[in-house]
N, C-alpha and C positions, 0 to 999 in steps of 0.2 A: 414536555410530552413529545413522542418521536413523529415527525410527518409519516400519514399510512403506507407513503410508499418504503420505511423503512420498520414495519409495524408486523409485520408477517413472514420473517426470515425462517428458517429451521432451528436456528440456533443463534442468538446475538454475534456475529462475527461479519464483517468486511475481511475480504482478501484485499491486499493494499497491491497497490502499480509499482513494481519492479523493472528498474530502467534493464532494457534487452529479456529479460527471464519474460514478464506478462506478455501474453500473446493470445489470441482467437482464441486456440485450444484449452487453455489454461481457465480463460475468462468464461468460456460455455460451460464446461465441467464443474467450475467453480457455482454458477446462476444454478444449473440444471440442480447438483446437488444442495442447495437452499441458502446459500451463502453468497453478499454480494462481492462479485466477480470486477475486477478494474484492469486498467492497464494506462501507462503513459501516454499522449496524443504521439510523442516525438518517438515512440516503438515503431511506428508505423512511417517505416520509406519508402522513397522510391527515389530512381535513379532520372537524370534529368532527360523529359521525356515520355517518360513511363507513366502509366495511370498513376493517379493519387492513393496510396494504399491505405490512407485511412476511412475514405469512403468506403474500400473492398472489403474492411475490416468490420465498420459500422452495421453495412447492409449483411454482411455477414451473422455476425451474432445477433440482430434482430432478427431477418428469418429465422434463423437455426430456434431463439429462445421462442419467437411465436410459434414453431412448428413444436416442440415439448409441448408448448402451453396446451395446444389444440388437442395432443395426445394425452394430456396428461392434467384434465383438469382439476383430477385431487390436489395435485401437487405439481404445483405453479412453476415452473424458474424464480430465482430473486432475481431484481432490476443488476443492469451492469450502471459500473462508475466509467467515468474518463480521467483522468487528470491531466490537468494541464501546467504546465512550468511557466508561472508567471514572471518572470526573469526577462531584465530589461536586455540582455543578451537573444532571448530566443526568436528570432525573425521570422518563425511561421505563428508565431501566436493567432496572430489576426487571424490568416487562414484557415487555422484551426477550428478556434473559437466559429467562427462561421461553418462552417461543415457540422460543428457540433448541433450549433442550432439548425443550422435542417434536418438533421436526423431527432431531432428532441432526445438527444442524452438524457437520461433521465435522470444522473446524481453526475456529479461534475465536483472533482477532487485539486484545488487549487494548492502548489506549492511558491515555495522562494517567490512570496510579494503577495498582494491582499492586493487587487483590483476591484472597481466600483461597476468596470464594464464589466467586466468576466463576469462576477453577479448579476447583473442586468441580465448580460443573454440567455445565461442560463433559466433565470424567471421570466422571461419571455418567452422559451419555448416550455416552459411548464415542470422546468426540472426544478433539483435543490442542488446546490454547494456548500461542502464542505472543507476544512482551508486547517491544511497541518502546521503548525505553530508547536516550536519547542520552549515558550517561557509563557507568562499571563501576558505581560503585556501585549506581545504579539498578539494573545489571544484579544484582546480589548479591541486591539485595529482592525483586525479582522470581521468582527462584529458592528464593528462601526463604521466599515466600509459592505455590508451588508451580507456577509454570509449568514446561510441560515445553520449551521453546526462549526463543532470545531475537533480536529483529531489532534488530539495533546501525543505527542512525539517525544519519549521520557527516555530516562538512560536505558540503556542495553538494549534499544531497538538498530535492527539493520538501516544500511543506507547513512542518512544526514539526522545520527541521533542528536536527541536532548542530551544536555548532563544532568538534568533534574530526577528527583525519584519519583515514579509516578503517584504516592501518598501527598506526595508537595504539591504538586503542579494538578492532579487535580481536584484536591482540595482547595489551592487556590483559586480558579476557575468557577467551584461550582460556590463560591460566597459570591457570585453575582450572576453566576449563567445559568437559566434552567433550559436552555433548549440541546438537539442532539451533539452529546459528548463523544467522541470515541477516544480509546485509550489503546498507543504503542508503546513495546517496548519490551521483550522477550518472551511473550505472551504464545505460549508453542504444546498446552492442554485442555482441555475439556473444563478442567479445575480453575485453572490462570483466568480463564474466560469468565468464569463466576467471579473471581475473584476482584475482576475488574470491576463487575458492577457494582460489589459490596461498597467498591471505593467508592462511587458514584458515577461512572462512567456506564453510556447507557449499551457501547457495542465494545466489543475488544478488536483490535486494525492488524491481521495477522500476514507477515511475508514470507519469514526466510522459511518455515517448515514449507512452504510450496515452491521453494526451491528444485527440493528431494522429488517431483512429484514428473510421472511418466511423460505430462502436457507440457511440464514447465522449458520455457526454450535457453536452455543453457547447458554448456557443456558436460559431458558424463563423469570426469573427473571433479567437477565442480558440486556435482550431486554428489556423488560420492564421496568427498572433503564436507560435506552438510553431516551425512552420516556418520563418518566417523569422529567429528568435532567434536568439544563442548564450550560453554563458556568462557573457561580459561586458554580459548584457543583464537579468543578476540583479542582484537588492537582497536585501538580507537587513534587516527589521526587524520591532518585535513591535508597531507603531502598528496592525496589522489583528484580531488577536485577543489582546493582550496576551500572547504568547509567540512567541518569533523564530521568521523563517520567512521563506524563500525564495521571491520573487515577481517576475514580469516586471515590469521597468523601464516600456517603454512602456505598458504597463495602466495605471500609476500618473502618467504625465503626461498620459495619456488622461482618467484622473480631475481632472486640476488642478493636481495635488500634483508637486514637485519630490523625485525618487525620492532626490537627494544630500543631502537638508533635510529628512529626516522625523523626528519627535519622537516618542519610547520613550512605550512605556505599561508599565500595571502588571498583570501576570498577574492578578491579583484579576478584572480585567475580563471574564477571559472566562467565559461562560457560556452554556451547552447546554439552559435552557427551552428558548428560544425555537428552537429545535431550528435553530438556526443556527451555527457555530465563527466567526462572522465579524457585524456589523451589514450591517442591511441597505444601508447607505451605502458601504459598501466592496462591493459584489457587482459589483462590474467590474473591481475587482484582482485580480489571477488567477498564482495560486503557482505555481511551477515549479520544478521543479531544474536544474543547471548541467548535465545532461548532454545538452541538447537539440541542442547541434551536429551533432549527429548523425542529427538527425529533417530530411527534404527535404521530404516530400509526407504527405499526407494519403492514408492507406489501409486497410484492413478489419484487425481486430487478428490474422484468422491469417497473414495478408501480413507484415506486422511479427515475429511470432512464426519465421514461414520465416528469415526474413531474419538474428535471432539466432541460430535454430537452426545457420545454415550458417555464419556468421561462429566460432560457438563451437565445429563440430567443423573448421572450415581451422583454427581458431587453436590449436585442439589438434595438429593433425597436423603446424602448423609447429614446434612446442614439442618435443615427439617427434622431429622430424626434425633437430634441432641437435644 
């Protein structure tokens, strides 16, 4: 069963944290329109010196979602996520993790490592965590080191995909897990959404279409390469942050590089000082998942949002109707 704070969405969907794209803007439009809204802790910089801008960002999107709320109490905001890079590399963790728990993040999206404390604080200020795992066993540790859901991360999701099919992975999952599942992995319709649940998955974890989307913080070419992509226009290699991942083709012959002839690196490499998942020499490759066929035009994320919503209850009502 789902905890209530993920029990009243508009439509079963998380927007997933997108390292530099998820920003304020993105994550408000995302809540407002009924869908939960995320972003990574390490989006949020600042120069040394300077305010800390993930407090700016915190206080930010709670006012802004309690000020809807007050306006608008038919229809709620959904809860924002955080995520945090649990990666023995990342040296704000702490600080992070502390900030969150002042502000009571209310869902808290753990990647790269399953911590005992991250779960801790987060249930001490009264949230939930959830901890992306691309095989079962990971999911097992996970759970064992106390999250309370888990996002199965399957092939053809953007970012640090799975190679698993998402029929596999979570079906194997749910032979021991009944608590909240969510399910990546080219998931970019109305329909895919449904489809997720059918498998057993209880939200579908959606990125790269909010890519395309007026709030999203990334370049106008980079939207615009969402748009005109499709599937066969992914590479999956780990040459950009030393762990596989899903990235447009054309970005990478854009860079020089022949996306058919790219050379493996070694996970050791990546590293979160520099509060980067990537060197700065690759910042014009640009990850995607394979479910971009589906993205046409460039539009405001609650446009995008409508557009699931209504594909997801025709595809229900066709499904019912057989």
């Amino acid at each position: 069963m789902l905890p209530p704070i993920l029990q009243n969405l508009r439509i079963p969907v998380v927007g997933s944290p997108m390292f530099i794209v998820s920003n304020p803007d993105l994550v408000i439009a995302q809540c407002k329109a009924g869908i939960v809204g995320s972003f990574p802790a390490l989006n949020a910089r600042e120069k040394d010196g300077e305010p800390i801008q993930l407090e700016a960002w915190l206080t930010r999107i709670t006012e802004e979602l309690d000020r809807h709320n007050q306006a608008n109490p038919d229809r709620p905001a959904a809860p924002f996520a955080v995520n945090q890079i649990v990666h023995r590399s990342n040296a704000r963790l702490d600080r992070d993790i502390e900030i969150c728990h002042r502000h009571k993040v209310p869902i808290w999206i753990t990647s790269l490592g399953a911590r005992t404390e991250v779960n801790a604080a987060a249930h001490d200020c009264g949230g939930i965590t959830l901890h992306d795992i691309i095989n079962n066993s990971f999911a097992r540790k996970a759970v064992e080191k106390g999250a309370d859901g888990i996002i199965a991360v399957a092939a053809g999701a953007g970012g640090h995909a799975g190679p698993q099919s998402p029929f596999a992975l979570v079906q194997e999952i749910r032979e021991w897990f009944d608590g909240p599942l969510l399910l990546s992995g080219a998931i970019a319709t109305g329909r895919a959404v449904l489809a997720a649940q059918a498998m057993g998955a209880d939200l579908a974890y959606i990125g790269s279409p909010f890519i395309a989307t007026t709030e999203a913080n990334a370049q106008p070419d980079y939207k615009q390469m969402i748009v005109d992509s499709g599937a066969m226009d992914i590479v999956t290699s780990s040459l950009f942050t030393g762990v596989s991942g899903n990235y447009l083709a054309p970005s990478i012959r854009n860079a020089g590089l022949d996306p058919e002839a790219l050379a493996h690196a070694d996970p050791s490499t990546m590293n979160f000082n520099d509060l980067s998942a990537k060197p700065k020499a690759w910042s014009t490759i640009w990850g995607c998942g394979q479910g971009i066929g589906a993205v046409h035009e460039i539009v405001p994320a609650a446009q995008l949002i409508d557009r699931l919503a209504g594909e997801y209850d025709a595809a229900r009502r066709a499904i019912v109707g057989l």
